[in-house]
C-alpha positions in Angstrom: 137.4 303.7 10.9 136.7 306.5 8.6 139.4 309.3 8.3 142.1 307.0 9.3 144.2 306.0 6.5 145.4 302.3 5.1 148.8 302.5 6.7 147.4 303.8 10.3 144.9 300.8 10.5 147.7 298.7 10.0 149.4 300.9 12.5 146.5 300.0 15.0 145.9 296.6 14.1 150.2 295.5 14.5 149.6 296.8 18.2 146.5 294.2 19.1 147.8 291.5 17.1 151.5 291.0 16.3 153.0 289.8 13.4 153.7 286.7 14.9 149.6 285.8 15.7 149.2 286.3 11.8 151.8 283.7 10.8 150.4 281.8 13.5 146.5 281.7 11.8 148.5 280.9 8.6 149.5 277.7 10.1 146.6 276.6 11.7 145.1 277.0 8.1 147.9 274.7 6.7 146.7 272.0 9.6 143.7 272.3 8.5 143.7 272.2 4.7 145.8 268.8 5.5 142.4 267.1 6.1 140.5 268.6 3.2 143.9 267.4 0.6 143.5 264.2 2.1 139.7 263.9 0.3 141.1 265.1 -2.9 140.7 262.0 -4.8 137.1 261.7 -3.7 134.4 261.7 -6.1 131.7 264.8 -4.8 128.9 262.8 -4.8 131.1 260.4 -2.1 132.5 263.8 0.3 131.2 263.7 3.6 128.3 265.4 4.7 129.4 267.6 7.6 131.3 269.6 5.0 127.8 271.4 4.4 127.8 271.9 8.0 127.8 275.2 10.0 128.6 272.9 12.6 131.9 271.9 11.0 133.2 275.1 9.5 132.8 276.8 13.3 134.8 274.0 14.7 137.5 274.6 11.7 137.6 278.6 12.5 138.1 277.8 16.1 141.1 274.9 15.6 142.7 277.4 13.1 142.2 280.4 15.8 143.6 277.8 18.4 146.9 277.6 16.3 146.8 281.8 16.5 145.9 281.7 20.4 148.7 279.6 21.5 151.4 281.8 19.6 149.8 284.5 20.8 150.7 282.9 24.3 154.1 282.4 23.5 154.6 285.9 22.5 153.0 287.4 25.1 155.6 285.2 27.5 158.8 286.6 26.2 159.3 284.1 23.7 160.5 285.4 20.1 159.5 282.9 17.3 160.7 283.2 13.5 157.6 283.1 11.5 158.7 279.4 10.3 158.3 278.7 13.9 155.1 280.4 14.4 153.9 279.2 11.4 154.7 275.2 12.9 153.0 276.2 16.0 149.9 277.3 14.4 150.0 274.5 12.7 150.6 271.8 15.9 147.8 273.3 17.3 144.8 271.7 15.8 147.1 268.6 14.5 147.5 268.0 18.6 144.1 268.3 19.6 143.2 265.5 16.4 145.5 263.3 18.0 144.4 263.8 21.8 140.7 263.5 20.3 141.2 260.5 18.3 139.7 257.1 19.6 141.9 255.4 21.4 144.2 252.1 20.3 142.3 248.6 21.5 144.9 246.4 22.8 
């Protein structure tokens, strides 16, 4: 993008992706952080593996673009969300998908 300046590619890049998307990603990040806080107390030698793991920092980039996708949606429907509530979507995203992906209760 050479010749365009700072404030054009910003220009160009608030067309694609609005404003929204971005607050969006911001909450999906929040969701996920949630289960890296929760290992805080955690000795290193005692973290789980799969946080070395390609594997696992794809499927973390793909929950947190999940949280952008889905406000994306919205927008693109009509619907105008504050950036709290964008940023709550986002979030719900990845928080959702957990929960539908969790093992099930035995009865």
């Amino acid at each position: 993008m050479e010749g365009i300046s700072r404030p054009q590619r910003k220009e160009i890049l608030a067309m694609f992706i609005p404003a929204e998307v971005w607050f969006g990603l911001v909450g999906g990040v929040c969701a996920e952080l949630l289960g890296l806080w929760k290992m805080r107390h955690v000795a290193p030698a005692e973290l789980p593996s799969y946080l070395g793991s390609l594997f696992y920092w794809a499927m973390t980039l793909a929950m947190i673009a999940v949280g952008g996708v889905l406000v994306f949606v919205y927008v693109k429907s009509g619907i105008t969300l504050s950036p709290l509530v964008a940023v709550n979507v986002g979030a719900s995203a990845p928080l959702i998908i957990g929960g539908l992906t969790a093992e099930p209760l035995k009865v």
